[in-house]
Every structure is written in C-alpha cells, then in structure tokens.
C-alpha positions as CSV (number, residue, x, y, z in Angstrom):
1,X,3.5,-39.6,165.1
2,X,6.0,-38.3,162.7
3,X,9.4,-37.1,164.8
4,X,10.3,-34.2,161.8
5,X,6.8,-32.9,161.4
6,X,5.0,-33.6,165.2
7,X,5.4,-32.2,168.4
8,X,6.7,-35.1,170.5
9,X,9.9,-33.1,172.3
10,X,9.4,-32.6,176.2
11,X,11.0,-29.3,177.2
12,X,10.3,-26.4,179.0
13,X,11.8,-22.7,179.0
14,X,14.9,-22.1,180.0
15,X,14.3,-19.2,182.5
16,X,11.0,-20.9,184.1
17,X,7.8,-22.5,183.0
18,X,5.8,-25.3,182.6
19,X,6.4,-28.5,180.3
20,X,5.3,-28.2,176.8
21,X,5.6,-29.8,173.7
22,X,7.8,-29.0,170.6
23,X,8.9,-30.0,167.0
24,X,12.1,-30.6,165.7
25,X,11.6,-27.8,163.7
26,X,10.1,-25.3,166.4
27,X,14.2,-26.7,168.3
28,X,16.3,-26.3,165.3
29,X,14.2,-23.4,163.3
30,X,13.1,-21.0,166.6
31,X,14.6,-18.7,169.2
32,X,13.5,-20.5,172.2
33,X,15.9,-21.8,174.9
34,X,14.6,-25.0,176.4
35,X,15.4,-27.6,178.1
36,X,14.4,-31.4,177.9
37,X,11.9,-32.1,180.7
38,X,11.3,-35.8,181.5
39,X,11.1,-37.8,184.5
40,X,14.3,-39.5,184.5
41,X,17.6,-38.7,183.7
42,X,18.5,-41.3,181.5
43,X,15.4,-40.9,179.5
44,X,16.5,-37.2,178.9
45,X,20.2,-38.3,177.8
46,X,18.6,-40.3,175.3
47,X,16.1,-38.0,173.9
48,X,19.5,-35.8,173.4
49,X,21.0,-38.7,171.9
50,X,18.2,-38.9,169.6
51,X,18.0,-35.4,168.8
52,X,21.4,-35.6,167.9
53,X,21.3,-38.5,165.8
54,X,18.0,-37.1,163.8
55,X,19.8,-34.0,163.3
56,X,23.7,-35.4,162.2
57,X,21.2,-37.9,159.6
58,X,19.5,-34.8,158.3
59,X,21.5,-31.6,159.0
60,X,25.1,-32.3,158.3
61,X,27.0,-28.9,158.5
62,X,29.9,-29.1,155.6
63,X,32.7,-28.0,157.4
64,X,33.7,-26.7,160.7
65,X,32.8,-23.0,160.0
66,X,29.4,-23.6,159.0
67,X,29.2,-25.9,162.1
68,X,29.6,-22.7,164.5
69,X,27.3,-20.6,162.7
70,X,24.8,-23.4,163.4
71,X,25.8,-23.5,167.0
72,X,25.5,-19.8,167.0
73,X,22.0,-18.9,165.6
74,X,19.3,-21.2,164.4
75,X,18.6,-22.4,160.6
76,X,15.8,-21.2,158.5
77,X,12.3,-22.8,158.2
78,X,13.1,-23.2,154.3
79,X,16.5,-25.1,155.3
80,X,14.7,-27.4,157.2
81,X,11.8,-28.1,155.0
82,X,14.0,-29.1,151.7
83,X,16.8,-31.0,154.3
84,X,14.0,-33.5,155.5
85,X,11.2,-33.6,152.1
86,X,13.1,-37.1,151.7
87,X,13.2,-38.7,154.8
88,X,9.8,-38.2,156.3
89,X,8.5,-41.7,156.3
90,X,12.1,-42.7,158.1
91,X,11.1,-41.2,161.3
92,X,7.1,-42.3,161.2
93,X,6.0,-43.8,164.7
94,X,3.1,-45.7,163.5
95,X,3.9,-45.9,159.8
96,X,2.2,-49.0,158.5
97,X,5.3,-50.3,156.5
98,X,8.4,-49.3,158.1
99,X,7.4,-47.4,161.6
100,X,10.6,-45.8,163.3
101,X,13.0,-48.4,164.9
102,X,10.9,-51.4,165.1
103,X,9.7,-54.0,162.3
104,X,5.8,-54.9,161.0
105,X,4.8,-58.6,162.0
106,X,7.4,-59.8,164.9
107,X,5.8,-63.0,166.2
108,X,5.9,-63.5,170.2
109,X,3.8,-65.7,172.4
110,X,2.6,-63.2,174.4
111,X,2.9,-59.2,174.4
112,X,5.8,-57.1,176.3
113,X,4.6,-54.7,178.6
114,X,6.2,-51.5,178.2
115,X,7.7,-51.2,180.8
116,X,10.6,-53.6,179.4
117,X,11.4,-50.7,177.2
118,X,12.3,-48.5,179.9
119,X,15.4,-49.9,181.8
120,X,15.8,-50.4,185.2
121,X,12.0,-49.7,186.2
122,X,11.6,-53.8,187.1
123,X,13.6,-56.6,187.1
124,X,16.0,-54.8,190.1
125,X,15.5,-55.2,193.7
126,X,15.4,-51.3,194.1
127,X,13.2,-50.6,191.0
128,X,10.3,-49.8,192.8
129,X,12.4,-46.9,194.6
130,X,14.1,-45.2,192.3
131,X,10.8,-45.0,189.7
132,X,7.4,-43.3,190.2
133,X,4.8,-45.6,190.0
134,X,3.3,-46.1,187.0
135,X,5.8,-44.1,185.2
136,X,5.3,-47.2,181.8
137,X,1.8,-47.2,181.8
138,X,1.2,-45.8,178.5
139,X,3.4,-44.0,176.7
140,X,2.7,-41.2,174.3
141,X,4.5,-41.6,170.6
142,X,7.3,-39.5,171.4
143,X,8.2,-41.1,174.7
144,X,7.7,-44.3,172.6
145,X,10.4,-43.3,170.3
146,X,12.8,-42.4,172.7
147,X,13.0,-45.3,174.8
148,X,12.7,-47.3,171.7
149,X,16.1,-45.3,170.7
150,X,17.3,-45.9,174.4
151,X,17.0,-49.7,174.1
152,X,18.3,-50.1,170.9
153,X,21.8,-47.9,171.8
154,X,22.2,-47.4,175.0
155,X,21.0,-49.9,177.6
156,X,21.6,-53.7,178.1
157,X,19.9,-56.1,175.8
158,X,16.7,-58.0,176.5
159,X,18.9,-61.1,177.9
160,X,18.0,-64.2,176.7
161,X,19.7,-64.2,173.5
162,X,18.6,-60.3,172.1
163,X,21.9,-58.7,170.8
164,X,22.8,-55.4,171.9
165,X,23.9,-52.3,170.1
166,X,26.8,-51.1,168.4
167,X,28.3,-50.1,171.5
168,X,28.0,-53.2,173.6
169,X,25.9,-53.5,176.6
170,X,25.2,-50.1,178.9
171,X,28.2,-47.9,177.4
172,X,29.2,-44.8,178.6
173,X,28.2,-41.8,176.7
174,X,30.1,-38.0,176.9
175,X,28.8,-35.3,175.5
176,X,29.5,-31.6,175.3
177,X,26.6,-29.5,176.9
178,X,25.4,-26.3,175.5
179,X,23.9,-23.3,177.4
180,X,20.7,-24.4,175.9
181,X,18.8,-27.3,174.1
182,X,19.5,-26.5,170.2
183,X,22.9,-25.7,171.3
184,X,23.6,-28.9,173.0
185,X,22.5,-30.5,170.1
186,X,24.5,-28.9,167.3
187,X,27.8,-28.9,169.5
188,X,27.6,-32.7,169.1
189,X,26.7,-33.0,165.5
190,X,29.7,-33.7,163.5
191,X,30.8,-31.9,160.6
192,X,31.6,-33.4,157.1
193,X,34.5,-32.9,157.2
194,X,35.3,-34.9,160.3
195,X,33.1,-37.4,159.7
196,X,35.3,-38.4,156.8
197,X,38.5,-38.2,158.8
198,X,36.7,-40.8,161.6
199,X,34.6,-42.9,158.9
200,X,37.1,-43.3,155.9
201,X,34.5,-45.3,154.5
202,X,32.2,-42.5,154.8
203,X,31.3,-41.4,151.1
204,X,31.1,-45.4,149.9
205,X,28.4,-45.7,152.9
206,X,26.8,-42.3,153.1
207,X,24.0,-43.8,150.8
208,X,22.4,-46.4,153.5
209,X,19.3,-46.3,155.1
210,X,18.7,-47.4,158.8
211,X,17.7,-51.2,159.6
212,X,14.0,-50.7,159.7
213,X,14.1,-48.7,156.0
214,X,16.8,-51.6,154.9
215,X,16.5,-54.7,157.7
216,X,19.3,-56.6,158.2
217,X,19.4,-60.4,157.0
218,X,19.5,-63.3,159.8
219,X,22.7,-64.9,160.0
220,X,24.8,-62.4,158.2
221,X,28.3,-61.1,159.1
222,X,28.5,-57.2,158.7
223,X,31.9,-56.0,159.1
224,X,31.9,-52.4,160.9
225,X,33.6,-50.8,158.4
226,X,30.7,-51.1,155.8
227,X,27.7,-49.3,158.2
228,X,27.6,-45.9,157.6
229,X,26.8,-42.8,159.9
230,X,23.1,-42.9,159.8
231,X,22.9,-46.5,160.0
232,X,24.9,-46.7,162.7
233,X,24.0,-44.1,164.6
234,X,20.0,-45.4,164.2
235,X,21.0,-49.0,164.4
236,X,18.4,-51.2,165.7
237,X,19.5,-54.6,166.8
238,X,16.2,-56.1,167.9
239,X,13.1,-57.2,166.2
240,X,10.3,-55.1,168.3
241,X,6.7,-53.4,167.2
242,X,4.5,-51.8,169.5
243,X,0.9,-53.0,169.8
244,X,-1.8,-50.6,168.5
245,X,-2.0,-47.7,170.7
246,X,-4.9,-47.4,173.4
247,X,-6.9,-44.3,173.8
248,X,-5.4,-42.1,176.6
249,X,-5.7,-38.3,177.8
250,X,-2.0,-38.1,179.4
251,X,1.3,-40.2,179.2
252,X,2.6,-41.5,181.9
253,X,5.8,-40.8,181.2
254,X,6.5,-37.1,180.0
255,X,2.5,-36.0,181.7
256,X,1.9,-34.4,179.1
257,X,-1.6,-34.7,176.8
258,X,-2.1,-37.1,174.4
259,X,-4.9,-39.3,172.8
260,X,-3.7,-42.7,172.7
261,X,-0.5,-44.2,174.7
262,X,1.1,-47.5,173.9
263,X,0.8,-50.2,176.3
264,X,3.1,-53.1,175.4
265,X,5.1,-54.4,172.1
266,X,5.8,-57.8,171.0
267,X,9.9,-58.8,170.6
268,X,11.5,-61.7,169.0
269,X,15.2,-62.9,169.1
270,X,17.1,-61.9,165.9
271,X,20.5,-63.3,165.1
272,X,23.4,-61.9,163.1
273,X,26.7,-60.6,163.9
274,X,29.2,-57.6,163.7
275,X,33.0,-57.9,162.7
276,X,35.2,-55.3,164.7
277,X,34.1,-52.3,166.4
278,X,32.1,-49.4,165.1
279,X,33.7,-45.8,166.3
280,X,30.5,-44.5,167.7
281,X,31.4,-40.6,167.9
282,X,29.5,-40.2,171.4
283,X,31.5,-42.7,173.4
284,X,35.0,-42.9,174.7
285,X,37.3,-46.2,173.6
286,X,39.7,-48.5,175.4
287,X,42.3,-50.2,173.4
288,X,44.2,-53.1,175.0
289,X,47.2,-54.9,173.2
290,X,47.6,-58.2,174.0
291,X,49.7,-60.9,172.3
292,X,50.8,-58.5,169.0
293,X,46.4,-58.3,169.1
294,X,44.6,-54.9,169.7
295,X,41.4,-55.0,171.4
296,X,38.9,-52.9,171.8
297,X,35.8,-51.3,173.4
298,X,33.6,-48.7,174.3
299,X,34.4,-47.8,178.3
300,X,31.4,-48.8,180.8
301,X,30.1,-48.5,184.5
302,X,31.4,-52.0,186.0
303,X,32.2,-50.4,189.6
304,X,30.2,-48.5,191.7
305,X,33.3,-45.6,191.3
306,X,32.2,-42.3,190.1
307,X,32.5,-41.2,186.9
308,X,35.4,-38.8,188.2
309,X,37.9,-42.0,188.4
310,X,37.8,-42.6,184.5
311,X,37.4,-38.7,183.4
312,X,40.9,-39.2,181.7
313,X,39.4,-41.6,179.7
314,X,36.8,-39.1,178.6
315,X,38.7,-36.5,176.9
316,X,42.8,-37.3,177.0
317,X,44.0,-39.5,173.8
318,X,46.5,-42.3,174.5
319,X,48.2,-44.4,171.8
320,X,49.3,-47.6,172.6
321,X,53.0,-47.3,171.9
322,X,56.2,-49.1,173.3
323,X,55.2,-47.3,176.8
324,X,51.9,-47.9,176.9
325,X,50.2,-51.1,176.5
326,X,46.6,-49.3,177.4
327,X,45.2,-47.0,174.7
328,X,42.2,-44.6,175.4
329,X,40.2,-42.9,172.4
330,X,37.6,-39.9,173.9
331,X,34.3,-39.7,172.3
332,X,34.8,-38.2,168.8
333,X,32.2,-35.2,169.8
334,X,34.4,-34.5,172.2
335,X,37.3,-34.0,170.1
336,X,35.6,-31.9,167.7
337,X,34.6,-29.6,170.5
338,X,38.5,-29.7,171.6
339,X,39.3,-28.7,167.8
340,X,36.5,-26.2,166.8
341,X,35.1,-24.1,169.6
342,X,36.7,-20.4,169.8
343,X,38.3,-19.7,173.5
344,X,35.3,-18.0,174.8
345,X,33.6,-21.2,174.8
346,X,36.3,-23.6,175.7
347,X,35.1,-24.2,179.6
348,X,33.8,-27.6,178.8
349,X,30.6,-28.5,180.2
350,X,31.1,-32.9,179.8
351,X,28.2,-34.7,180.3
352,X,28.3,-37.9,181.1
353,X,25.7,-40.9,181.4
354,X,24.9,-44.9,181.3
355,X,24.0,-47.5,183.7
356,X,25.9,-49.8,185.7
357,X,24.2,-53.4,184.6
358,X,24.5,-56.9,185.1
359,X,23.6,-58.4,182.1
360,X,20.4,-57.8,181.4
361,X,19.7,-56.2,184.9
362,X,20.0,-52.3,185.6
363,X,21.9,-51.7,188.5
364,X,23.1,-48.2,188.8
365,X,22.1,-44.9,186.4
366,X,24.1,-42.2,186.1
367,X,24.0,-39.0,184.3
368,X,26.6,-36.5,186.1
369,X,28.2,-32.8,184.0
370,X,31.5,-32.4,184.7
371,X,32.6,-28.4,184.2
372,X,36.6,-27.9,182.9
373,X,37.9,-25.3,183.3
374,X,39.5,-22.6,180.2
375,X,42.8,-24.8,179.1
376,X,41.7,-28.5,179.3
377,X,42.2,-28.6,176.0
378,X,45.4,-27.8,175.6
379,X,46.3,-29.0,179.3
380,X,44.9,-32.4,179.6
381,X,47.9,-34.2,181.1
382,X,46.6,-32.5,184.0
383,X,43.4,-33.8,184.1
384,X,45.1,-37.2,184.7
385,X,47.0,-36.1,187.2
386,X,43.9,-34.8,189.3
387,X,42.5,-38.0,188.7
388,X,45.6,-40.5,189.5
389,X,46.3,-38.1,193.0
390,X,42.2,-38.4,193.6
391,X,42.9,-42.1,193.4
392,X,45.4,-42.0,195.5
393,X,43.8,-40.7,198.5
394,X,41.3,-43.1,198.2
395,X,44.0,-46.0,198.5
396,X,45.6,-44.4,201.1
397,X,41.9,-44.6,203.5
398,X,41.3,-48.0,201.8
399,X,45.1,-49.7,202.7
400,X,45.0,-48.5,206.2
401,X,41.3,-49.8,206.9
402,X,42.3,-52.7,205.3
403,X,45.0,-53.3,207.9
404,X,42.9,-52.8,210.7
405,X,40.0,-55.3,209.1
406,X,42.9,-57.5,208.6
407,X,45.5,-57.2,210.8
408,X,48.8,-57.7,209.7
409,X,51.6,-60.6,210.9
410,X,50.8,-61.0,214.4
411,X,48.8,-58.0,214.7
412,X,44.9,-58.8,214.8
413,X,42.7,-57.2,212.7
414,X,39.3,-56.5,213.7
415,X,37.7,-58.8,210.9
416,X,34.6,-56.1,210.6
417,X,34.3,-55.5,206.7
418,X,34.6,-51.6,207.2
419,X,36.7,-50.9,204.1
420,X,33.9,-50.8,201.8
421,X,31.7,-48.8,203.3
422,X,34.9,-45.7,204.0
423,X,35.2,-46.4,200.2
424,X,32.1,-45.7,198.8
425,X,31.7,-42.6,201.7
426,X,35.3,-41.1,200.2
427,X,33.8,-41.1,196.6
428,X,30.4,-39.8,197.9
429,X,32.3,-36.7,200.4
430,X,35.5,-36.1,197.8
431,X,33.0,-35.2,194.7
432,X,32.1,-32.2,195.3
433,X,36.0,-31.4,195.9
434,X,37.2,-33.1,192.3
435,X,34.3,-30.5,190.5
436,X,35.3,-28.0,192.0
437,X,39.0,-28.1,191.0
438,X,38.4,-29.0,188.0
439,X,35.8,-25.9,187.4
440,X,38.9,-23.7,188.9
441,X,42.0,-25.0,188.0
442,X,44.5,-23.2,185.6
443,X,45.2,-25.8,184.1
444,X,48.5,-23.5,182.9
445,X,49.9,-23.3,186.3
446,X,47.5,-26.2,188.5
447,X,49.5,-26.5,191.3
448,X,48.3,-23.9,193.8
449,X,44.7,-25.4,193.0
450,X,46.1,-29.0,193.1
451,X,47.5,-27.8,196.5
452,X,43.9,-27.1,197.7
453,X,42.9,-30.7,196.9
454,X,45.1,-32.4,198.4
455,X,44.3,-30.7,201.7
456,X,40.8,-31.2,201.2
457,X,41.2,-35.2,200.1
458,X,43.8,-35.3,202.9
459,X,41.1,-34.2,205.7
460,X,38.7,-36.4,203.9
461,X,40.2,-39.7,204.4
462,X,41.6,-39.1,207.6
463,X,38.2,-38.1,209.0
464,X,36.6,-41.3,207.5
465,X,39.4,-42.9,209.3
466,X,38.4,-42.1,212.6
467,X,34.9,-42.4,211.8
468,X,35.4,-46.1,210.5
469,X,37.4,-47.1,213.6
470,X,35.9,-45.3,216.2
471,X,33.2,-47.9,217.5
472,X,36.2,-50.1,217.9
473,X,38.7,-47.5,220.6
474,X,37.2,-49.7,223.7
475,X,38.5,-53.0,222.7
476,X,41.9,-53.7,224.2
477,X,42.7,-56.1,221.6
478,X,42.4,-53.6,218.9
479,X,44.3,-50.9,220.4
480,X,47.8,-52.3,218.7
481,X,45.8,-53.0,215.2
482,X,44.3,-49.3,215.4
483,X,48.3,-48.0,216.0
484,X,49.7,-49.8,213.1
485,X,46.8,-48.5,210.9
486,X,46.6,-45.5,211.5
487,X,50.5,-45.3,211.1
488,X,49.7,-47.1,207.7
489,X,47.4,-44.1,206.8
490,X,49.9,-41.2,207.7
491,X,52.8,-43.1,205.4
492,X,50.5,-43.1,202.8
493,X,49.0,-39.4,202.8
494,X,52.8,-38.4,203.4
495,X,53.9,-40.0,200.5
496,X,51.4,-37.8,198.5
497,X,52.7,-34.7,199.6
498,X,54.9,-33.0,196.4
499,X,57.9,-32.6,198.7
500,X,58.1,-36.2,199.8
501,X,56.6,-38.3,197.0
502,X,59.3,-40.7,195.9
503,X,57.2,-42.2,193.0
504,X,56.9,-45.5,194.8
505,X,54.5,-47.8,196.3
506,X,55.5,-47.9,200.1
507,X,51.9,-49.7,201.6
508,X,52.0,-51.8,204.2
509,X,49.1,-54.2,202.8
510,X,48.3,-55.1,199.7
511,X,44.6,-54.0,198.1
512,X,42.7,-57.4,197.2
C-alpha cells in the first residue's frame, strides 16, 4: 500500500453517493468534489491532516499567487508524476525496509491489538458507546496509515513512558475548510514563502527526511529549531510496526473492500528528548511569561467548555507586552488564510478538533466548524468580545446558583450541587446562538447583532435559573436563599447590559 500511487482515500461525492476509494493523485489531479467518509470524526480530521501533510512534503506552491491558482483548479497529472518520482518509497505501508511511520524489528512481549491505535475506542468507561462495535478489527492499509498518523500527532501517548508528538498530548487543531476536499487541503498547505518567514531555519533543514527514512537516536537532545517542515510535520515519536496483514474482504473501519486488514502491531518505549517548542502551523499557541521566562504551548481541551470559549485563541494574535502577560499565536494556516484569500472567500469556515484526555485516556472528542462571517479578518477584536460577553452570561447563571447551593452569611444554601449541571446545559443551549452571530455579524458595525445575543444569552440563563431551582420553591427554608439568588442573577445580567456596564466585577459570591 503505497499512499502516492494506491487508492487508500475514503470519500464520497459531494452532491450524493456512495463511499469509494481514491488516490492522491485522482484528489489533487481530478475534477471531482469529495468529501472524506469515515466512521468517526476524528479519524476524518486526521486523514485531512495527513493529506495535508503528504501534500505541503511534496507540493509546495512557491509563493502566495501560485498557492491560489492551486486552490482554484487542480494540478496536472505530469506535475504530480515528476513532484513525487523521489519520494515513493517514503510513503510505502508495507515497505520491507522503511514502511510509512513505523520501524522494521520493534521487540515487545506480546502484540498490540489495533484497537490501541485508534483512541478512545477502550480504555474509557463510555468507549463502548460512542464506537461501533468492531470498528478496529482489521484495518485496511489506508486506515492503517491514518491512525498510525493520528497517534503519532494528534492524540495522547501510549502512557507508560511513550513520548508524544511535537505538539504535546491531544492538541487542538484549526483549520480552514474548503467547499470541497482538494480545496480544504490546498487552503492549509503553506506557501514557500511563508514557510520561511515561520521556519527561519527552513532552507538549512529543507533537506531532511522523516524519522522512519532517518530514525532518531536514543538518548539524543534535538533542539526544535533544527527539524525541518517535513520532518516535523511526519514526526513519529514511537517505535511501532504492524504485524503482517491477515487476509480480509472489508475493513472494519472505512467498509470498504480490501484483501488483507491488519490486526495488531507490536510497540516499544523509545527515549529521547526535544529542546523548545516546534511552531506546528496547524495549531494555535499560548505564551505565558513568568519570572522574565516565556513559556509556551500548543492550546488543548482540559474543560468540558466548548470550543466557542477559546475561539479568540484560534485566530486573534496577542503579544505579550507590558499589558499583557498572556500571549496567544493562532495556527499558522490560519494566518495565511487571513493574509492570502481574495474577499470573496474571506467568510471563514474554522474547523476545529482534538480530544479532551487524561493522560493516556480519551475522554471527550471534538471536531466542531465554526463559520465567520466577511470582516473577521480585519475585525477580530470583536471576536473576543463575543467571546468574553458569552462568558459572561455564563458567570452570571453560575454565581447566582452558586449562592443558592451555598448560601451566603446567614442565608442557607440549599447544598444540592446544581451549578454544574446549569453550566454544562448553558454551553449546550447558548451554541447554537454564538454560530449564529458569529455566521451574521458585521463585524464593521457588530453591535445590532451583539444586541441580539445578549437577549438570547440573557433568556438563556435566566430560564436555566428557574429550571435549576424550581424543585426547590416548596421548601420554606429556601424561599430567602432563592430571593437573594435570584437578585444575584439580575445584578449580574444588568451589569452586562451596554448602558449599565461599569467594567467591574460587582458578584455577590465568589466562583471556586
């Protein structure tokens, strides 16, 4: 299984139709519209990822100009045939030497089964209902590839020891999402040009070969600033090889045909260790300064808050200055596309995705697509603002819940842990509010759609409110507690109204 020459790609037409198979060539070469068709979400974010990856190696557009035209109509056969006559045995499944991402002769005790590959589908106590059964029973070469790629950069580690990727364990990714497959895929490559701007070390690099083509040493120190794009884009921290395939008719993965599936893989702990941070271009950044000392990393799921609550992070730059002691870096894709695409395309389409983990255990996916609206690029102090005033509402439900859980002074509280539970039912009923502004906003004049938020976040929390209290109203101890939360809620929405926000924190209680 050869990922430049096979077909291994799961997609199926745009308009309708069934699942088929493609090439990378039949993606980057033809006029079809597709879109990737797997069973999971995150398994379709990383055979994007992948795609993308495979293509920035190979496909490198020069500049920004001949980025669009790539974006706008799709390469010739003979383009593609001379850009990968090099590189075919880099991207070889099975190759007997150096097969894609994994390493000839790892020695374990006993075999993996493949389902270890494929995160979150055991080792979580609601594995078994969020995943078909069966779904890692044998996998075909191409969905072997991609969750091979999906382990090795975006979800946790094995535990135990295995390192994770570049990008630490279970980062976020954001991406820009075209109207179709090959479009998606070019509108996150990145041009030479940028690349060299982001990667100063670029040219002194550009020669390396990934880690199964060139494997890394045990023990050594590699600063980041000596791996190069491809490398680091196809960087493999683990040592893993996949057992001899079985023969099969369909994998139970993508369903499609096939005539042998992999069933398990060995793994074995590898050490060495990376010095700084590498700027992978599809994540966003946090920079923190602390003692004179800059830290940084790549932003993550560690609530269960929707992705809305950190979409500032996403696409608004922040330098840490005398002001601000918190930096923020969006995804580098991300601010090519703020940089490059004409007006006609600038309604963003973000898509974002990860998984919430502890440790090695998946807790949460995600995979959300955020649409902004014409102007976000030139407007993005607003998308803060949305976000800080969704915030907002939310502590304004959570403070006066907490008071009536709590009580306050001589006031009892009912001691029923409700807040939670109106939390996470604000962030599930206010979503489809925060898309929607942001999809309509002008983000030139946002108030009158700002406005219409505030009503809606406004009726929101005061109906969770009553909903959270309401089995309480026949308890005659409660009836004070319920007064002085409720009065707790109203000070709070008031003081988000524009005409009577003072800029100040007036709550009555404190959120732990």
């Amino acid at each position: 299984m050869n990922l430049l020459i096979d077909q291994w790609i799961p997609v199926r037409p745009l308009e309708s139709g069934g699942a088929v198979k493609i090439s990378l060539r039949e993606l980057l070469c033809g006029e079809g519209k597709w879109e990737l068709c797997l069973p999971r979400d995150d398994m379709e974010l990383a055979a994007m990822q992948l795609l993308i990856c495979i293509t920035q190696a190979l496909f490198t557009p020069k500049d920004g100009k001949e980025l669009m035209i790539r974006i706008a109509r799709p390469i010739t056969v003979e383009e593609y045939e001379s850009s990968i006559r090099n590189f075919a045995d880099w991207f070889c499944v099975d190759h007997p030497k150096q097969p894609f991402m994994q390493v000839r002769g790892v020695a374990a005790k006993d075999p993996t089964p493949m389902d270890k590959l494929l995160a979150g589908v055991t080792g979580a106590t609601n594995s078994c209902f969020v995943n078909q059964a069966g779904l890692a029973d044998g996998l075909c070469g191409g969905c072997a590839a991609i969750v091979l790629f999906n382990q090795a950069s975006c979800a946790p580690s094995f535990g135990g020891g295995f390192k994770a990727g570049l990008r630490g364990s279970a980062p976020i990714t954001t991406l820009a999402q075209g109207d179709h497959l090959r479009r998606t895929v070019w509108l996150n490559v990145l041009h030479e040009e940028e690349l060299i701007l982001n990667f100063p070390w670029h040219r002194d690099t550009a020669p390396q070969k990934p880690t199964w083509i060139e494997p890394l040493k045990a023990g050594e120190t590699i600063p980041a600033q000596r791996i190069g794009v491809v490398r680091g884009l196809l960087w493999q921290p683990a040592h893993i090889e996949l057992l001899p395939p079985v023969a099969a008719e369909i994998c139970s993965c993508c369903g499609c045909r096939t005539d042998k599936a992999y069933v398990a893989f060995n793994k074995a702990k590898f050490s060495y260790t990376v010095s700084g941070t590498w700027p992978h271009p599809h994540s966003p950044r946090i920079m923190t300064s602390k003692k004179g000392e800059i830290e940084e990393k790549f932003a993550s799921f560690t609530t269960s808050a929707p992705a809305w609550t950190q979409l500032s992070r996403f696409v608004v730059q922040q330098q840490i200055d005398k002001t601000n002691t918190d930096g923020q870096q969006p995804a580098e894709v991300i601010t090519q596309a703020r940089k490059i695409l004409p007006p006609q395309l600038q309604k963003l389409h973000l898509l974002i995705g990860g998984y919430r983990n502890n440790q090695a255990s998946v807790l949460e996916r995600r995979h959300e697509v955020f649409t902004l609206n014409h102007g976000w690029d030139k407007h993005s102090g607003v998308i803060g603002e949305l976000v800080s005033l969704g915030r907002s509402y939310r502590d304004a439900l959570y403070k006066a819940v907490f008071v009536f859980v709590n009580g306050v002074k001589d006031v009892k509280g009912a001691g029923v842990k409700i807040n939670q539970a109106a939390e996470a039912q604000f962030y599930r009923r206010s979503e489809p509010t925060i898309e929607e502004t942001l999809a309509r906003i002008d983000f030139a004049d946002p108030a009158p759609e700002l406005a219409i938020m505030r009503a809606s976040l406004k009726s929101i929390a005061t109906d969770l409110f009553n909903e959270a209290t309401r089995p309480y109203l026949n308890d005659p101890q409660l009836i004070k507690t319920l007064a002085v939360a409720r009065r707790t809620l109203f000070k709070h929405l008031n003081n988000l109204e524009p005409q009577m926000n003072t800029g100040g924190d007036n709550g009555t209680a404190k959120i732990p």
